[in-house]
C-alpha positions as CSV (number, residue, x, y, z in Angstrom):
1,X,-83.9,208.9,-105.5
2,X,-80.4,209.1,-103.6
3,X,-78.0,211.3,-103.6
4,X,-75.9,209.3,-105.5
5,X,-78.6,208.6,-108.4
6,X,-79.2,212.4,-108.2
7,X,-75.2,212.9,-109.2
8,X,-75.5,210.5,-111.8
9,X,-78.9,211.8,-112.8
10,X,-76.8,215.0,-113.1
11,X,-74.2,213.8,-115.1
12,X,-75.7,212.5,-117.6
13,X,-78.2,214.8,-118.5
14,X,-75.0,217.5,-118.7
15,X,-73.3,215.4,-121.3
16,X,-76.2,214.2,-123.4
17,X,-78.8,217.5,-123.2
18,X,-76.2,219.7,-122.0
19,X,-73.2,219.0,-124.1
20,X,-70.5,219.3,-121.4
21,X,-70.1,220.8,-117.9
22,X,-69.1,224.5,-117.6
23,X,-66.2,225.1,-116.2
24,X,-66.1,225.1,-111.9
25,X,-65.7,229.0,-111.9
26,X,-68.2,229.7,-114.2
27,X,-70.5,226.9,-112.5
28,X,-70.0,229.1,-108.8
29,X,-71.2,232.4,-110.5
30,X,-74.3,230.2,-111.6
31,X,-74.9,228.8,-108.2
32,X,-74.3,232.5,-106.6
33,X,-77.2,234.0,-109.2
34,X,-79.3,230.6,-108.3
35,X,-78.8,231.1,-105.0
36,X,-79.6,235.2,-105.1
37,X,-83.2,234.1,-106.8
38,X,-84.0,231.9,-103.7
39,X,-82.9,235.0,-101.5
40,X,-84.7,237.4,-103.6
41,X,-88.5,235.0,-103.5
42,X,-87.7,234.7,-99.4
43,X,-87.2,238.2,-99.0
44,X,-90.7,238.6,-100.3
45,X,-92.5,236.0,-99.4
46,X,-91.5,235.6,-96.0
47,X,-89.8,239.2,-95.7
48,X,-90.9,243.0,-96.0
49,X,-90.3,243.2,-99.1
50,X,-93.6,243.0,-101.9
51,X,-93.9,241.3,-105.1
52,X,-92.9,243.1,-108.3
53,X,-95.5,242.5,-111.4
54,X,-92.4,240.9,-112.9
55,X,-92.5,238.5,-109.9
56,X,-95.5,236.5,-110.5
57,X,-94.2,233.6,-112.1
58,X,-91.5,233.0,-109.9
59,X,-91.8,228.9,-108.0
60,X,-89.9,228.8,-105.0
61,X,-89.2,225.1,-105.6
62,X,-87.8,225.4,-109.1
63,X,-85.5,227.7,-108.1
64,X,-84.4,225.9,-105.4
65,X,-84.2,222.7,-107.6
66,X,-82.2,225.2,-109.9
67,X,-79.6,225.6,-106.7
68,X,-79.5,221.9,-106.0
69,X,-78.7,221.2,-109.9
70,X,-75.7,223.6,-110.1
71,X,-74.1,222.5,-106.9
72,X,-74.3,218.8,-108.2
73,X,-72.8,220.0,-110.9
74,X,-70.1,221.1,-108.9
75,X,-69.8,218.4,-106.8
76,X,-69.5,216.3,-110.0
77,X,-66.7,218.2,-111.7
78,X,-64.6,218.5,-108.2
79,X,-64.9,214.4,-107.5
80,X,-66.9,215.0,-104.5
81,X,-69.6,212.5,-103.3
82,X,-72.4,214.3,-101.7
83,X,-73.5,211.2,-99.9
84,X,-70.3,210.4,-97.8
85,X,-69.7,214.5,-97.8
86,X,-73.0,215.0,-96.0
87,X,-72.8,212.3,-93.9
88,X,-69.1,213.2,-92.3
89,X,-70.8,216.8,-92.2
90,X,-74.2,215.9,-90.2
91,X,-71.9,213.2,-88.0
92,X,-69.7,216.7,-87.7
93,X,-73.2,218.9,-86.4
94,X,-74.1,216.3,-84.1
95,X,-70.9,216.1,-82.2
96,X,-70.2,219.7,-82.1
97,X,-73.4,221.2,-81.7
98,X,-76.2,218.9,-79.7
99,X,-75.6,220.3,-76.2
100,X,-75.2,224.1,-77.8
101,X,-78.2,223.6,-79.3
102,X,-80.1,222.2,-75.8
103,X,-78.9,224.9,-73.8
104,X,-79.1,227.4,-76.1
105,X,-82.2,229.5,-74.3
106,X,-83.2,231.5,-77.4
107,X,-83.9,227.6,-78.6
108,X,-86.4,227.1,-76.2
């Protein structure tokens, strides 16, 4: 799947299954709490902190599909195609940070 078949994917699941799009503010508070459930399963899996009982059914990939799904969301409602926007941004890490990277000695 690209990215674009993923925005389209996207889009029309939200107006079939879904109905219609929340609106953009509403959509960032989503991705926030989306994005606070892959913090929280990273802070105990890879962290200090422990599992809760109430933790156990928790799938670090579904919730990180679940942040992917609300920022194509986004990226939908705000006319912004992920493919060119990643590629100007990866073109954009290469020039700026290759040699900061090399030399960087906690890198190495």
């Amino acid at each position: 799947m690209t990215i674009k078949d993923l925005q389209q994917q996207v889009d029309i699941w939200i107006n079939t299954t879904g109905i219609r799009y929340f609106n953009p503010l509403t959509n960032t508070a989503i991705l926030m709490e989306e994005v606070g459930e892959v913090a929280r399963i990273m802070a105990r899996q890879y962290g200090e902190q422990s599992f809760k009982k109430s933790d156990e059914a928790i799938n670090l990939a579904d919730e990180m599909a679940d942040v992917l799904f609300v920022l194509v969301c986004l990226a939908n409602q705000t006319g912004v195609d992920l493919t060119i926007a990643f590629e100007k941004n990866l073109a954009k890490k290469t020039s700026r940070d290759t040699e900061r990277h090399r030399d960087n000695e906690k890198l190495k």
